[in-house]
N, C-alpha and C positions, 0 to 999 in steps of 0.2 A: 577253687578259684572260678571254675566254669559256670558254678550253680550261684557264685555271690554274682558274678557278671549280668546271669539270666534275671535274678531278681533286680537287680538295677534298672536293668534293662524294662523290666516288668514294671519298674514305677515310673522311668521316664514315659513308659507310652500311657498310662495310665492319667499323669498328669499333662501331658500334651494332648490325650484327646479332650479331656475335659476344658482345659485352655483352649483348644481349638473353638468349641462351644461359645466362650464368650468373646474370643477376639473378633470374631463377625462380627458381634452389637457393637465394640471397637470401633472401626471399619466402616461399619456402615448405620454409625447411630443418627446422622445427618436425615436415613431414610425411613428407619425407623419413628423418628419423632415426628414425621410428617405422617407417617402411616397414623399414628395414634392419634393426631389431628383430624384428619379427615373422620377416622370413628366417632372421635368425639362431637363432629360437627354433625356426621350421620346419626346420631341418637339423639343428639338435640331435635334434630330437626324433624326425627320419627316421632321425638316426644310431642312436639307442636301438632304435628299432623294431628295426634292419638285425642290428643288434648281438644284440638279445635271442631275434631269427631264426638267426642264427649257432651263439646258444649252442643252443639245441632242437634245432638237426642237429646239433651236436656230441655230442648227451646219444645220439643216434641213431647215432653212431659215422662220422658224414659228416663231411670235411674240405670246408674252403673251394678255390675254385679261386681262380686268380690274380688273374682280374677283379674278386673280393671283392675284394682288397687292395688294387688300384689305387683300386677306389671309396671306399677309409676314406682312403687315402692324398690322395684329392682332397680328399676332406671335412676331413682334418686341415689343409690347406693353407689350402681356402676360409676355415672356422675361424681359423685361424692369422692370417692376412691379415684379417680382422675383428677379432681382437681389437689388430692394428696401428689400425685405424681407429680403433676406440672409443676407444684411448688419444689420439689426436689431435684427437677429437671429445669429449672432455675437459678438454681443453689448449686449444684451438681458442678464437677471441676472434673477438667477434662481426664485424668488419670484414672479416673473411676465410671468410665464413660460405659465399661463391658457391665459390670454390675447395675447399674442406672439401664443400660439401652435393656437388658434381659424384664427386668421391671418395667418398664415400658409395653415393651412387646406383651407382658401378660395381661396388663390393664386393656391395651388393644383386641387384643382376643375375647375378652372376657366382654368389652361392648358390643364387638361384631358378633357376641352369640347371641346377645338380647335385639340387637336390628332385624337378626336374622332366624330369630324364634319362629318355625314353623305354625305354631300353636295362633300366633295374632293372626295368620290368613286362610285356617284352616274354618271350612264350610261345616257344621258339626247338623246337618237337618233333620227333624223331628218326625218320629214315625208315625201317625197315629197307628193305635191298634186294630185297621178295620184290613178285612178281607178283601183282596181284588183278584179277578180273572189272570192264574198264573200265565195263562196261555198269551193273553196279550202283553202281560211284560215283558216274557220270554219274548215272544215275538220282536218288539221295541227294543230290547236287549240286544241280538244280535244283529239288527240294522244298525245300530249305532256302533258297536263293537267292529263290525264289516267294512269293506272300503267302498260299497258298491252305493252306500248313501247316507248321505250327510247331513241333511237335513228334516226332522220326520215332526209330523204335528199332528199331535194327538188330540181327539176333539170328541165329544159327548157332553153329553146336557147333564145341569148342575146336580152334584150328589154323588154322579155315579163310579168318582174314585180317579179321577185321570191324575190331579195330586198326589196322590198319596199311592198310584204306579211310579211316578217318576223319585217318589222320595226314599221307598222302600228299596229300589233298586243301587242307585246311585248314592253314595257316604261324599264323595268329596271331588266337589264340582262348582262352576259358576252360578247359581241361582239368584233368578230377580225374579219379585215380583210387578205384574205391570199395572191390574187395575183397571176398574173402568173409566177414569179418570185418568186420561192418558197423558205424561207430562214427561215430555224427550226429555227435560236436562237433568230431571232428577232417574228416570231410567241410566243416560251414559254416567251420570255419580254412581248410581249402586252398582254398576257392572264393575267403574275402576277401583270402586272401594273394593268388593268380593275380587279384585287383581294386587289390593294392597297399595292401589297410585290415586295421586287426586289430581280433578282437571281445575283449571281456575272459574272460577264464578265470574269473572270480568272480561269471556271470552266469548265470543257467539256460538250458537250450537253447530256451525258449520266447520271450526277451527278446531272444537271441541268432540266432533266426529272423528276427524284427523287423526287426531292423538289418541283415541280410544280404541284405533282399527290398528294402530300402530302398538300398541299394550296388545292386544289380541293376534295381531303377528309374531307378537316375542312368545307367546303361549305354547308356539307348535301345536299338536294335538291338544284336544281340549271338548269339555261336555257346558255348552251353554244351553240352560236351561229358562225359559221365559213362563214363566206359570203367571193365571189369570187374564188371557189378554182377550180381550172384547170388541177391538176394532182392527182393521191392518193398518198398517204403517210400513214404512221402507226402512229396511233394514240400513240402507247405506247412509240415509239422512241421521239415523244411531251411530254410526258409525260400527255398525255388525259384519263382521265379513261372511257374506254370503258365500254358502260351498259351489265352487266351480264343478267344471263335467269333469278334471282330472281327480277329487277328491269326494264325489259324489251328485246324489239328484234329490229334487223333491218325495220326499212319502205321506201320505195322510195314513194315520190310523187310527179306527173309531173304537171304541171302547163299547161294548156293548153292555145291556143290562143283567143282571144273572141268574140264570137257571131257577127253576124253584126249588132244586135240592142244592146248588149253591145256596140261595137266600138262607134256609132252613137253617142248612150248616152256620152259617154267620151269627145269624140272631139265638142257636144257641150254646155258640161259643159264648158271647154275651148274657145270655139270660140263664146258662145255668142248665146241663143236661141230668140234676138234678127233678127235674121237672116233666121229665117223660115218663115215667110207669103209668101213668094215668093216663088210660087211653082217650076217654073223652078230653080230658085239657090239651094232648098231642093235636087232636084235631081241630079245638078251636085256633091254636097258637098257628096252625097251617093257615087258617081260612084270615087272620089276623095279619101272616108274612103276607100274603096274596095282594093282599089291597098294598103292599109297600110300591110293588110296580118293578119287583126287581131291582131296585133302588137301595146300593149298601148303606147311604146316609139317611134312608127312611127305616131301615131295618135296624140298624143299630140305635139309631133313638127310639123306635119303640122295644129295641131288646132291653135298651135302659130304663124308661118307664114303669116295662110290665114286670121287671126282674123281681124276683121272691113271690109274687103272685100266684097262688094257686087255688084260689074259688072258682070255679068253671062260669058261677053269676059275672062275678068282674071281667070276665074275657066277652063273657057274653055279650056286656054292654060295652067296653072297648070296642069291639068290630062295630055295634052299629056307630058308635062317636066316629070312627074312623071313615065308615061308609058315609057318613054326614056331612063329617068335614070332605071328603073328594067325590061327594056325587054331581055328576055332570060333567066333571071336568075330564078331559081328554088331552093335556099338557103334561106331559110324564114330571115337565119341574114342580107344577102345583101340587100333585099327588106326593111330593117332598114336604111342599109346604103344611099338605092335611095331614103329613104324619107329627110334624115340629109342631104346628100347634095344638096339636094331641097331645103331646109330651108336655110343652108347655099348661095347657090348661091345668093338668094333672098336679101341677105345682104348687105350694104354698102362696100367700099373695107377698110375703117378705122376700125369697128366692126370686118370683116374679117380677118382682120390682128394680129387681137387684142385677139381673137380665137383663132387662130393656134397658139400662143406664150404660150397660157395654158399650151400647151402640152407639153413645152418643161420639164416641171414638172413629177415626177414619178408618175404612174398610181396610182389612189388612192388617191394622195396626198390632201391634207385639206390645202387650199390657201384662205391665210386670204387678202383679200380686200383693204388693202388699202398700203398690201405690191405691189399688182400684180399691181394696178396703177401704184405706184411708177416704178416698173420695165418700164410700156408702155412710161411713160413719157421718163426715160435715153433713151429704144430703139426709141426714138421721134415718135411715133406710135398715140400719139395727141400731137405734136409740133405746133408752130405757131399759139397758143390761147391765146397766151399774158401773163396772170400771172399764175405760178403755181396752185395757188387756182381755178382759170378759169379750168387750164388742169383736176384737180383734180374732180372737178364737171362733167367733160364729162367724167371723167373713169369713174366715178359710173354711169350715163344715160347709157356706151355701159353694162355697168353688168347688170342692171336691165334689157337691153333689150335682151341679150343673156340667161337671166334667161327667160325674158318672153316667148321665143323661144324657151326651152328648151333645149337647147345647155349648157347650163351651170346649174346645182344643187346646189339651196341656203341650205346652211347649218344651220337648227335650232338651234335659237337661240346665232348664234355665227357670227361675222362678218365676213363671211369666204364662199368660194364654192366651187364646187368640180365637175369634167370632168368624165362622164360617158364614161365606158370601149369603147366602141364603135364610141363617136364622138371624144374621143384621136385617136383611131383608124384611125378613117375618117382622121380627123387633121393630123398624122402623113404621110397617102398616100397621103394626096395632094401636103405636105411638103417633100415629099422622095427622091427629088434632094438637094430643100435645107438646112434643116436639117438634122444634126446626133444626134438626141437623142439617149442618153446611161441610164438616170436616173435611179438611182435605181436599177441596174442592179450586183452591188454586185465588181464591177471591180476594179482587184488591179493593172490591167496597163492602159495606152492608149489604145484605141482603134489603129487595123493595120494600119499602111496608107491607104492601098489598101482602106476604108474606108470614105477615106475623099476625097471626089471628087472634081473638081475644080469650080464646082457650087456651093460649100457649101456656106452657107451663116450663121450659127446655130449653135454650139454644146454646145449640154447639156449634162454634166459629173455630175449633180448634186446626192450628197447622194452617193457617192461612196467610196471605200477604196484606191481611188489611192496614191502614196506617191512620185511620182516624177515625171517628161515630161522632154523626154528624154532633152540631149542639139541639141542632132542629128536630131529634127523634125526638116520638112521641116517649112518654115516660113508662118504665117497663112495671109490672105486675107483681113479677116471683120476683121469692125473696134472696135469688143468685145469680150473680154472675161472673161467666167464668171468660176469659180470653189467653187461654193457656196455650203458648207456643205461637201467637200472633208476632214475631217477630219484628214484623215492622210498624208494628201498631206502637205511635207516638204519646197520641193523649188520647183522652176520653172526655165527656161535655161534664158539665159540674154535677156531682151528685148529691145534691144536700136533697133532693127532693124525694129518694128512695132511701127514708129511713127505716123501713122496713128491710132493708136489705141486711141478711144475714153472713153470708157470704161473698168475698169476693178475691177472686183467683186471678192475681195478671203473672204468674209464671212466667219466665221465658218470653215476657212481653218487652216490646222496645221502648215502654214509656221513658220519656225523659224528666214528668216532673209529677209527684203527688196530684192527685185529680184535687180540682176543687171541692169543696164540699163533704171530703173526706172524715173530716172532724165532728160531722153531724150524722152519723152511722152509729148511731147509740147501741144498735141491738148487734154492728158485727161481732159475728161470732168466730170468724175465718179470716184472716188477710194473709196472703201468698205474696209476697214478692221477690224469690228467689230468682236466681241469673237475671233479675232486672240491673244488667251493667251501665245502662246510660242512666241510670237513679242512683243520684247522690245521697238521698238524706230525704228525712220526710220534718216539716217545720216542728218549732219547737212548739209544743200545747197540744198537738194534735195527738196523739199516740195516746197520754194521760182520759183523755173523756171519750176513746174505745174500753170501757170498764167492762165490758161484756166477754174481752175476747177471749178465747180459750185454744187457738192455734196461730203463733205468730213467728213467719219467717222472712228472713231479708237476708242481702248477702252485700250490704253496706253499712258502715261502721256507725254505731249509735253515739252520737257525742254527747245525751244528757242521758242517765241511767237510770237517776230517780223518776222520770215519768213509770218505770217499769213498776214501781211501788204501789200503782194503783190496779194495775192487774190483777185481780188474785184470782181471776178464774185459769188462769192458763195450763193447759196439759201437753200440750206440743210448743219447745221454743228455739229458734235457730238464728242465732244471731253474734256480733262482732263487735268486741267493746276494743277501744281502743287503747286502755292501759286497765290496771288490777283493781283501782279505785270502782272502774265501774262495774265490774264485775262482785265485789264485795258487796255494791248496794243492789246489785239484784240478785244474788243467794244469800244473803243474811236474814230474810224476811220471807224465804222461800219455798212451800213445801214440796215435797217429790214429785217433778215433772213426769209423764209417761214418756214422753220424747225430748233429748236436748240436744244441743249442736252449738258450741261456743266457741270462739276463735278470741285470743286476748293477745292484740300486737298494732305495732306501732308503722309497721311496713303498710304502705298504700297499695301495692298490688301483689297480694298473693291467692292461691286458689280459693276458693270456697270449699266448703266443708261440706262433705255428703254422705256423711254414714252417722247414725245416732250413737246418741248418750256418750259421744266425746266432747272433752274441754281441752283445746291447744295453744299453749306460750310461743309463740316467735317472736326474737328479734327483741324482747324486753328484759330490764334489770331488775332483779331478785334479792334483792339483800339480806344476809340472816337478820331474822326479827321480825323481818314484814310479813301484816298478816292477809293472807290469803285463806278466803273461803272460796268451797266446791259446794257445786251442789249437790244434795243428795244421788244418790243410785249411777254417779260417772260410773262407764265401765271403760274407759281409754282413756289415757292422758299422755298426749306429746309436748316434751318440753326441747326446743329446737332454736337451734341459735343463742339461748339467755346465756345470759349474765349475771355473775355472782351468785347463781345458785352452787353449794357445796354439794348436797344431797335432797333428795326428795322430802327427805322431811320437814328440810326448811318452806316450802310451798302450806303445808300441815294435810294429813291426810287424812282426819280425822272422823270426816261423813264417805270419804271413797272406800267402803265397805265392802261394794261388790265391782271391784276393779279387776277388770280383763285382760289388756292389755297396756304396756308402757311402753314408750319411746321415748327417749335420749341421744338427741346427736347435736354434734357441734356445740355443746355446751363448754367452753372452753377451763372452767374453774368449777369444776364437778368433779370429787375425788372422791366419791362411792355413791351409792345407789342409794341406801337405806342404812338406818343405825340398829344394831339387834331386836330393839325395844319394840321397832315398828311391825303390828300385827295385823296393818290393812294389805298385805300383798300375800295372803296367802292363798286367796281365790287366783291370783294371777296366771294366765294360762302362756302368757308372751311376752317375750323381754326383749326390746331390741335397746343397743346400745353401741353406738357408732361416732366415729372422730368425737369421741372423749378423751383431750390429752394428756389429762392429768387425772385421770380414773385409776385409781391404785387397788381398790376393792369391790368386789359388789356389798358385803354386809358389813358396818365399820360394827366389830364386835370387842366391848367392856371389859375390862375385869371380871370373871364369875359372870360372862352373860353368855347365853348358848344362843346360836343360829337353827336350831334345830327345826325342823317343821316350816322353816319361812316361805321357800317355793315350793312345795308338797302338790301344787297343781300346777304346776306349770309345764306347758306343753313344746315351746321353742323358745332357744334364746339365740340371737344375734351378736359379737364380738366383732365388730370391726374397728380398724385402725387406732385402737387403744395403746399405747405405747409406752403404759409403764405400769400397767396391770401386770403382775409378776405370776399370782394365782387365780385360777377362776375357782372353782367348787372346792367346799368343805366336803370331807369324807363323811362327815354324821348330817350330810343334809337328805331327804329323802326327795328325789327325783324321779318316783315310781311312774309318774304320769309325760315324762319328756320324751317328745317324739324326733325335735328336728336338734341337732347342736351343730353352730354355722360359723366358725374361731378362724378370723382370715386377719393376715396384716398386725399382727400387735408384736412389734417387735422386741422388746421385753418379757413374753411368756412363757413360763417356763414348767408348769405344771398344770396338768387342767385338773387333777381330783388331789388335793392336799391332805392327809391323815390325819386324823386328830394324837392330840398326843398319847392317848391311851394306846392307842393301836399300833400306833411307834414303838411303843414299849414293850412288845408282845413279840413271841417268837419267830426268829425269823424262817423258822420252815412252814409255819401259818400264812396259809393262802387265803387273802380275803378277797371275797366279791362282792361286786358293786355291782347293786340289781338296777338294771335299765331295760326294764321287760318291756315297754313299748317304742323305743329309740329306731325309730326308720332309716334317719339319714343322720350321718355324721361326715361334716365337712374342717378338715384343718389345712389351711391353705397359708403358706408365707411366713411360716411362724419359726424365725431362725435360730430363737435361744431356748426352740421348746425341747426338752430334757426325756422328759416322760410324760405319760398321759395320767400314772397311777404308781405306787411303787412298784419297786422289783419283783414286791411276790404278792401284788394286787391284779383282779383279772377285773373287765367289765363284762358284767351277765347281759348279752342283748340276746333277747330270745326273738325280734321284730324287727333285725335291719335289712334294707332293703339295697341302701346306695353308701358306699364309704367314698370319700374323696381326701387323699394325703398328698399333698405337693408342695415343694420345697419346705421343709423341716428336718435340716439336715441334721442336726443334734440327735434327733430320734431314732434310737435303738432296737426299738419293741412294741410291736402290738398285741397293747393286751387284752384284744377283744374273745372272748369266749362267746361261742355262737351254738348255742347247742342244737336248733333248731337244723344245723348242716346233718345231711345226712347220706353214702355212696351208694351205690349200688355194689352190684359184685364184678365188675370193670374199676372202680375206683371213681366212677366218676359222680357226680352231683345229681342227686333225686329231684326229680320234675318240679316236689313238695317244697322245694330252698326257697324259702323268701328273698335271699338275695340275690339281687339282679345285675348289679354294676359296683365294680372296684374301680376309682381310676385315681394314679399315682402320678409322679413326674418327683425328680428323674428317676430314669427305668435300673441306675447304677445303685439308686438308693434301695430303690425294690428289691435287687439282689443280694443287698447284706442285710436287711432288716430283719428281726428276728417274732415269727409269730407260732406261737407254742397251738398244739391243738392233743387233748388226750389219745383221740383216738386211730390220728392220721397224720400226713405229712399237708397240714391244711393249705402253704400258697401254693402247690403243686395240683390241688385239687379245683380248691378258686381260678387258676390259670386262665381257664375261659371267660371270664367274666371281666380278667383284668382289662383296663384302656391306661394306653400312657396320654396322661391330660395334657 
């Protein structure tokens, strides 16, 4: 009687603590729902920030990297998956308030982790590969680390590495650059952006100090970094808080020039110690460092130069070029400059060319790579290489070879480089007939005439506040012009008179209406008008008699599509039709674009489109039978918001050959993905598919029709709030290449690997494995009627996971993950060599009865360290 009393006993407290659990969200769902309000208005409103960040590099002629778009893409989902709550938490009846408030609460959590993603405010800055005096780091180092002082300013003449001490040392800190063009409100913007806060543009810089010193007191400790500064300024009018006597004093520290057996050591870590047996070339390569001046940025450009060089003639005449170019001079920065264009001369005159167009960018500027191509190709500066793709391949050989020359600084981590002060400098005197660079320059007019010479050949206005060009200029010469990131720039005077003109870029310009004269541009070859937001439309007839062009972008809706029929030189095309009609009349007649960018929807404000060779549906109706052409070589198709589409097939897939990724959300009457037959998704590397409510399968498979081989590349697939998907994967599909699997919210799923019937049939002491040799992360999140993952005596082979995430799937019994890769030591515990890094579960009662088999150990005893309750 004693032992039946104990078990009773055992289940009452068993089911009271777990009731205890929900009758809080009970209780207190009143504050819960306001909790998840406030997240949800905090992500909106990080979204805006991130978003209106986006657009100001864009007006600057900067593309996003990838990572932006994963981060909108999380936030649309977060998003997405909130407003599934809210509508339940509408519907929701008060009895059911503890199940609903636990729901809640996890959508909340789940926003506050992407507000509060470390990764959006983390400093990540790039090292170059150049040598600097350890002694004065260290030095710098511990003044800064120390309390005795707080402010230190390290100063030396151009070259000689004071950058690239403070960059090497320091991973994750405040850094601005300031430039010699000194501009207080845009310095207090980058300090509060690199704090993650924005001030208002509608506020004066004295308000705007205020609150910046006020962001810098919430910091506590902290490393503000100010690289490139050219003039003083008062820290207080930045709103900088200057270090008092109880936190520290002023330090200067100068950087000296280095050594000649430093220099030595430098140039040939770079040039290759390869190169010394030969005592004569040893000695020319000395007398060659000597003229650098102790200067690491003169050193390593000629380390780049002379690298593989081994005639003892060519060193020969190297030093006297060298001695040419800095005879007489006694300025240790021009003795920089006779080494750069030493280097440069050395160059081809295509790389040369290619160089000097850097510059025509504001100093400082962050030039992402495969925009600057783009630009050399329009300037035809690698013309006459046959296909685009050809051209495109030689932009990147002349980058890689002006990085390896030092001429150009590759940017960590980011596809991007960037023109040290000095060889803009060079670049600009050599170009000083024929360019007029103004960039960045802060200008709210043209420059004088008196200015513009009749050699010009260049002008860069980039990143300025101009707002008009007169009608009174004289008429320009070159056949380009660009006013990319002129923001406030309105109009422009009539152009019919430069027919010659082949290009023309207004990017990120403020124009508000088609220039006159536009129509009479016979030979353009380039027209840009992308984030031009105050441009509606360009008239009808005009677009039709540019037959020339071969690069056309805009990020407003074309309302007649047949003018596009008269293009047919086009290779680059980014643009926005407003229903399917017109999209059919310009790829029906279309060959294979090198670039496209299509957007097909009926909504007047959604984002523009910035990543190539996508076509995206929003917000429009699909009916089966309608015919819909692609055009060739899509590799993305989002189909978002439609209507009446059943499956992808009905769209027709029939030129998306080399299709990369899909997306699928809120398609409200989409009840699979694809029908067996279809053999365009087998390049597919990404599947996302999200609030699909009537999504029952992903392959609708025949009588006698096999799925076999259909995602055989696919790399991640996306499940969210699918609600009556019962199975996802066929057991005969091969999935050798899937790295991420992401199955949150589908509350109907009940199996994720389904058997074929053969295998059903087969005995039951037969262990079958399911090879997923590259599978990183596997996330099952909220999946209440899911059963199993595979059957009973099914294992999944992951020889590649790095992160598991299993929470609430209370149905589930067993993980059948087989990880062979796990390995102990002779403690029991996990070898250094475990790719896997992170288990994390919820709840922690589930964890303790779930059953995970391992041959050769007692595996969640061993994992224990890794586990987190989510």
């Amino acid at each position: 009687m004693a032992e039946l009393i104990g078990h009773i006993l055992d289940v009452i407290k068993f089911i009271s603590r777990n009731a205890s659990k929900y009758l809080k969200f009970q209780r207190k769902f009143t504050e819960y729902v306001d909790d998840f309000n406030q997240a949800q208005a905090d992500l909106r409103a990080k979204e805006a920030d991130f978003q209106q960040q986006l657009e100001d590099e864009h007006h600057f002629g900067k593309m996003p990297k990838q990572e932006v778009k994963r981060w909108f893409e999380k936030v649309e989902q977060k998003l997405g998956h909130a407003q599934h709550v809210e509508d339940k938490i509408s519907k929701g009846k008060y009895l059911f308030r503890s199940c609903l408030g636990k729901l809640v609460d996890e959508a909340t959590q789940a926003m506050k982790e992407v507000v509060n993603d470390p990764s959006t405010i983390e400093v990540n800055l790039p090292t170059p590969e150049v040598v600097v005096a350890t002694n004065v780091r260290e030095e710098i180092y511990q003044y800064l680390m120390g309390d005795a002082v707080g402010l230190v300013g390290v100063w030396g003449m151009g070259g000689i590495g004071k950058t690239t001490i403070m960059k090497d040392k320091f991973r994750k800190l405040i850094w601005v650059t300031v430039s010699q063009v000194f501009d207080i409100r845009k310095l207090q913007k980058d300090i509060a952006s690199q704090l993650e806060r924005n001030l208002s543009d509608d506020e004066n810089i004295i308000v705007r100090a205020g609150k910046l010193s006020e962001m810098l007191r919430g910091e506590m400790r902290y490393v503000l970094i100010l690289d490139d500064v050219w003039r003083s300024f008062s820290f207080e009018d930045v709103g900088i808080l200057e270090p008092i006597t109880t936190n520290g004093c002023k330090l200067k520290v100068k950087v000296p020039c280095f050594s000649m057996e430093e220099a030595m050591n430098l140039f040939l870590s770079k040039a290759g110690q390869d190169m010394l047996p030969n005592p004569t070339l040893e000695s020319l390569m000395e007398l060659a460092v000597r003229e650098c001046g102790g200067l690491p940025l003169a050193v390593v450009t000629l380390a780049g130069c002379m690298r593989g060089k081994s005639d003892p003639c060519m060193w020969e005449d190297a030093i006297e070029e060298l001695r040419g170019n800095i005879r007489n001079i006694n300025d240790m920065e021009d003795k920089v400059y006779g080494c750069l264009k030493f280097s440069y001369d050395r160059l081809q005159r295509i790389d040369q060319d290619c160089l000097l167009y850097c510059a025509l960018y504001p100093e400082d500027d962050v030039i992402d790579k495969d925009e600057i191509i783009e630009k050399w190709m329009e300037e035809g500066l690698i013309d006459g290489m046959g296909s685009r793709k050809a051209m495109e391949g030689s932009g990147h050989s002349i980058l890689q070879k002006l990085e390896e020359n030092c001429l150009l600084e590759r940017v960590q981590d980011r596809s991007c480089i960037k023109m040290h002060d000095l060889v803009r400098d060079m670049a600009l005197h050599i170009t000083r007939k024929r360019f007029l660079v103004k960039a960045g320059m802060q200008l709210e007019e043209v420059p004088n005439m008196e200015e513009w010479g009749e050699d010009l050949e260049k002008v860069s206005l980039m990143c300025n506040s101009i707002s008009t060009i007169p009608q009174t200029m004289k008429c320009l010469k070159f056949p380009k012009l660009t006013a990319l990131g002129c923001w406030n720039l309105r109009s422009l005077p009539c152009l019919s008179k430069l027919q010659a003109l082949k290009k023309l870029d207004l990017g990120g310009s403020g124009i508000e209406k088609i220039p006159q004269g536009l129509e009479m541009l016979v030979n353009l070859r380039y027209l840009n008008l992308k984030r031009t937001i105050r441009l509606t439309g360009i008239p009808t007839g005009t677009l039709s008699k540019l037959c020339r062009l071969q690069y056309w972008a805009v990020h407003f809706k074309l309302e007649s599509a047949e003018e596009l029929r008269e293009l047919n030189k086009l290779e680059v095309f980014e643009d926005w039709f407003h229903n399917v009609c017109g999209l059919n009349t310009f790829a029906s007649k279309r060959k294979t674009l090198y670039k496209l960018s299509i957007l097909v929807s009926e909504i007047t404000s959604v984002r523009p489109l910035v990543f190539s060779n996508v076509v995206r549906f929003k917000g429009i109706k699909i009916d089966v039978g309608d015919e819909i052409i692609l055009p060739y070589g899509i590799k993305e198709l989002s189909l978002l918001e439609c209507r009446g589409v059943r499956s992808i097939n009905d769209i027709g897939l029939r030129d998306a050959t080399d299709l990369k990724k899909c997306e699928l959300r809120g398609c409200s009457e989409l009840e699979s993905v694809i029908s067996s037959h279809c053999d365009q998704l087998q390049k597919l590397e990404s599947l996302d598919l999200i609030e699909l409510e009537n999504l029952k399968v992903i392959v609708e498979v025949g009588a006698g029709e096999s799925s076999v081989g259909r995602f055989s590349s696919l790399k991640e697939i996306t499940l969210w709030n699918c609600d009556k998907i019962k199975k996802l994967f066929s057991a005969d599909w091969v999935l050798s290449n899937l790295e991420v699997m992401d199955v949150r919210y589908c509350s109907e799923l009940e199996e994720i690997i389904t058997e074929s019937e053969k295998k059903r049939l087969g005995s039951s002491n037969d262990t079958f494995k399911f090879p997923f040799p590259k599978l990183r992360r596997l996330e099952l999140g909220k999946l209440v009627q899911l059963q199993r993952i595979c059957s009973e005596n099914g294992v999944m082979g992951c020889d590649s996971l790095q992160s598991i995430t299993i929470s609430d799937c209370p149905k589930l019994k067993r993980i059948p993950l087989y990880l062979p890769q796990l390995e102990i030591d002779d403690e029991g515990k996990l070898s250094p060599s475990n790719s896997l890094q992170r288990i994390q579960v919820y709840p922690i009662d589930w964890w303790e009865a779930v059953e995970w088999e391992h041959p050769n150990f007692n595996i969640k005893n061993v994992v224990r360290p890794l586990k987190e309750i989510w």
